[in-house]
C-alpha angles and dihedrals in degrees: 000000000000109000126205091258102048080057096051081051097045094050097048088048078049092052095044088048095038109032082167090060104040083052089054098030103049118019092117096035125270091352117183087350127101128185106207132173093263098049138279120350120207112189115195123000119336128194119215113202099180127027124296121224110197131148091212132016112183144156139252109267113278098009124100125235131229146202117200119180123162089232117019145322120240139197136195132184101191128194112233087268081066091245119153111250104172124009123202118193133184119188155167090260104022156005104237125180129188121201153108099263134007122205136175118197141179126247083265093053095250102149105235093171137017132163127180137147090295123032136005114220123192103191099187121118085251135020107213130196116200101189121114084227088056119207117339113198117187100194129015123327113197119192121139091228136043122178145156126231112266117301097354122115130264124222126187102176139171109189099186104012147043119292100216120190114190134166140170086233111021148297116254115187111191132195109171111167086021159051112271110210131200115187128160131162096237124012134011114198136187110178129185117179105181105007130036141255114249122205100198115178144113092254135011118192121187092190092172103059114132119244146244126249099213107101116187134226130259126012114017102253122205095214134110151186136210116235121186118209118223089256090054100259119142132224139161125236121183116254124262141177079286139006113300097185091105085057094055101047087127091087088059093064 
């Protein structure tokens, strides 16, 4: 507890120590200094020279305070060998902060962000991106959910590379009050190693099958049927009397 009279001491050691200080500071008294009960009382801006030692800086209530430096603001929480342990620095360029661990948290403590050496957590209901790029991800992402915001649409895109979905049980893709849509420039491929891939819907159309070249006799039919090469490709024949896909193995070469 700092008495009246420890004050009175501390600021003659100051005067002897600072003659400058004691001509600006008080000149008409105390000036813009208070001794309380509770320490020393500044009141309106005041400029540190040198640097300034307290267990405790705070401002008058209801009042903000504020730190103004030409250049940046810097603070250090040191151990008792006087090592730096976290750094914050504000600056002209940038806001840069050392440390361990970093965590942002609510005024109820729920984490909403935390970043150290080996994971980054974002604990919010919902992680959203603004830019008009999206999210760009140069290695793996993992989350057991992606979605878009109702009734806006939902890219997963991979300009120059492979887009590659995988998952210890399964993948579900869901498009419930719209069209889902799968393009790519080469190769399209659905894999399945122990189970198997389900096309469940009230009508599949493969418009873009190759043809036969068998054509029947007699009146031109609409129907076809699917025939499957031995190396899996697909084709239509028109339907005969009996399969003529036999007739038609050409388009497997």
């Amino acid at each position: 507890e700092i008495t009246q009279d420890l004050a009175i001491s501390v600021l003659k050691c100051w005067l002897i120590s600072f003659p400058m200080l004691s001509l600006s500071m008080f000149q008409d008294g105390m000036g813009n200094l208070r001794i309380t009960e509770k320490g020393l009382k500044l009141e309106g801006d005041s400029e540190f020279l040198q640097p300034l030692y307290a267990k405790e800086i705070q401002s008058r209530p209801g009042n903000a305070l504020y730190f103004k430096s030409a250049r940046n603001v810097t603070v250090n929480i040191l151990n008792d060998q006087t090592k730096v342990l976290t750094q914050l620095i504000t600056g002209p360029k940038a806001v840069e902060a050392y440390g361990k661990k970093f965590e942002v948290k609510t005024v109820s403590g729920k984490l909403l962000f935390s970043a150290d050496d080996n994971e980054v957590v974002v604990g919010a209901e919902r992680l959203r991106v603004l830019g008009a790029e999206g999210t760009v991800f140069p290695k793996s992402i993992e989350t057991p959910n992606v979605r878009a915001d109702p009734f806006k649409e939902l890219r997963l895109e991979s300009p120059t590379r492979a887009l590659v979905m995988e998952a210890p049980k399964g993948v579900e893709i869901n498009a419930e009050a719209g069209n889902m849509e799968a393009t790519c420039r080469t190769e399209l491929r659905l894999e399945s190693k122990d189970g198997e891939i389900k096309l469940d819907a009230a009508k599949i159309r493969l418009p873009r099958l190759p043809h036969g070249s068998y054509t029947p006799t007699g009146t031109r039919q609409k129907v076809f049927e699917i025939c499957v090469c031995a190396n899996g490709r697909l084709f239509l024949s028109q339907a005969g009397t009996g399969s003529t896909c036999q007739i038609n193995t050409s388009v497997c070469l």
